[in-house]
C-alpha positions as CSV (number, residue, x, y, z in Angstrom):
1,X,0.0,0.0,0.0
2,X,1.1,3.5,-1.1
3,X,2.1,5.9,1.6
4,X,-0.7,8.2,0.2
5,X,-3.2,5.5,1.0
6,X,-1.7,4.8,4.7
7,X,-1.9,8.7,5.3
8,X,-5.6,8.5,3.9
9,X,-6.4,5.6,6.7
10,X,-5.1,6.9,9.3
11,X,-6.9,10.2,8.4
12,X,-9.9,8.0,8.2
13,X,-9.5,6.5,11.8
14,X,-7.9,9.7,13.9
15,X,-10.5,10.8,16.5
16,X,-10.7,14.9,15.3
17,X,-12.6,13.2,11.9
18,X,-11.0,15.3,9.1
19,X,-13.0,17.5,6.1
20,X,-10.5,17.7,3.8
21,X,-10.6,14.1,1.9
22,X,-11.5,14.2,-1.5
23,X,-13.7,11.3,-2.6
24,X,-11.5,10.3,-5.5
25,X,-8.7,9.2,-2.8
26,X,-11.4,7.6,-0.5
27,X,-12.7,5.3,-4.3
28,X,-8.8,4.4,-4.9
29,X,-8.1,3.6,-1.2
30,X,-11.2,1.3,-1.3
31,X,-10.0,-0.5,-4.5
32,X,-6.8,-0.8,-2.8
33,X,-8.3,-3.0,-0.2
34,X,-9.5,-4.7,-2.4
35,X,-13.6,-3.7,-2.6
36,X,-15.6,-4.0,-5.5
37,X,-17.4,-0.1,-6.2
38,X,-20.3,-0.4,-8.3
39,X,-22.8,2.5,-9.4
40,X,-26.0,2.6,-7.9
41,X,-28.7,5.4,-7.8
42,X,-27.5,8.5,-8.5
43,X,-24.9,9.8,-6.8
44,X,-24.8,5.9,-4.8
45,X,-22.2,3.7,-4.9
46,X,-22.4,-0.1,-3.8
47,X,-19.7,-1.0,-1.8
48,X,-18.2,-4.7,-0.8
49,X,-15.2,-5.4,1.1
50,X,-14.8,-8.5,2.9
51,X,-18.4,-9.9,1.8
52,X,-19.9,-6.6,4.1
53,X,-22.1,-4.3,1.7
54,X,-22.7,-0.7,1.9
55,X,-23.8,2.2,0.1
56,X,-21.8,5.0,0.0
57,X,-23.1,8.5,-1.6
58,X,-20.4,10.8,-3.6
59,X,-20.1,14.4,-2.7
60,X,-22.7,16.5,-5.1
61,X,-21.2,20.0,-5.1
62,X,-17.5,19.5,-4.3
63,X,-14.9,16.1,-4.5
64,X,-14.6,16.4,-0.8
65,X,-16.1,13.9,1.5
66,X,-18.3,15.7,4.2
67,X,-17.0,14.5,8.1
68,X,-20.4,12.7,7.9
69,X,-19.2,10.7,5.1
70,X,-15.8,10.1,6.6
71,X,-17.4,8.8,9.8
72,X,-19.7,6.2,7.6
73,X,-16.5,5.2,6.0
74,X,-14.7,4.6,8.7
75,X,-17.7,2.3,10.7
76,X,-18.2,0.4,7.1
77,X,-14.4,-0.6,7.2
78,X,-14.3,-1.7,10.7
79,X,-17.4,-3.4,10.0
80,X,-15.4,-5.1,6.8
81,X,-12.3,-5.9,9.1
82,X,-10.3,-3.1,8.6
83,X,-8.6,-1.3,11.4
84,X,-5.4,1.0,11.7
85,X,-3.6,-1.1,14.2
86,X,-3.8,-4.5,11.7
87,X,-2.9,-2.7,9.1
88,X,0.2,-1.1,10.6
89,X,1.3,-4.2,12.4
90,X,1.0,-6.4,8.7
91,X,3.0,-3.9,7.4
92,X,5.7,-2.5,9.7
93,X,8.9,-1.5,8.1
């Protein structure tokens, strides 16, 4: 994983939840962990990652990700398996 894509999950998973991620970097980080993004309704995107399913909605007036949106993100990955800690300790340098 890209150090772009660790800064992005730790982002993600801080406590202060950040408003500054663009959704384009949130798509490529989920396709990095390997989730299938699908089109749905609109502005809806279905979301798998580790046989958990979501829908996630893309920003309308700007690319970046309201904290709402962040904070959905964050609860689908650790409902998917994905934490901070596993990832950091799979891939300590």
């Amino acid at each position: 994983m890209s150090h772009k894509h660790a800064n992005l999950l730790r982002t993600i998973f801080q406590d202060s939840l950040s408003a500054n991620v663009h959704w384009r970097e949130v798509e490529s980080l989920l396709n990095r962990l390997g989730a299938s993004i699908d089109p749905s309704h609109g502005a809806r995107f279905k979301v798998t990652l580790n046989g958990k399913t979501d829908f996630l909605h893309h920003p309308h007036h700007s690319s970046v990700c309201s904290r709402d949106l962040i904070k959905h993100i964050k609860d689908f990955l650790v409902s998917a398996g994905v934490s901070l800690s596993a990832y950091e300790e799979d891939h300590k340098e």
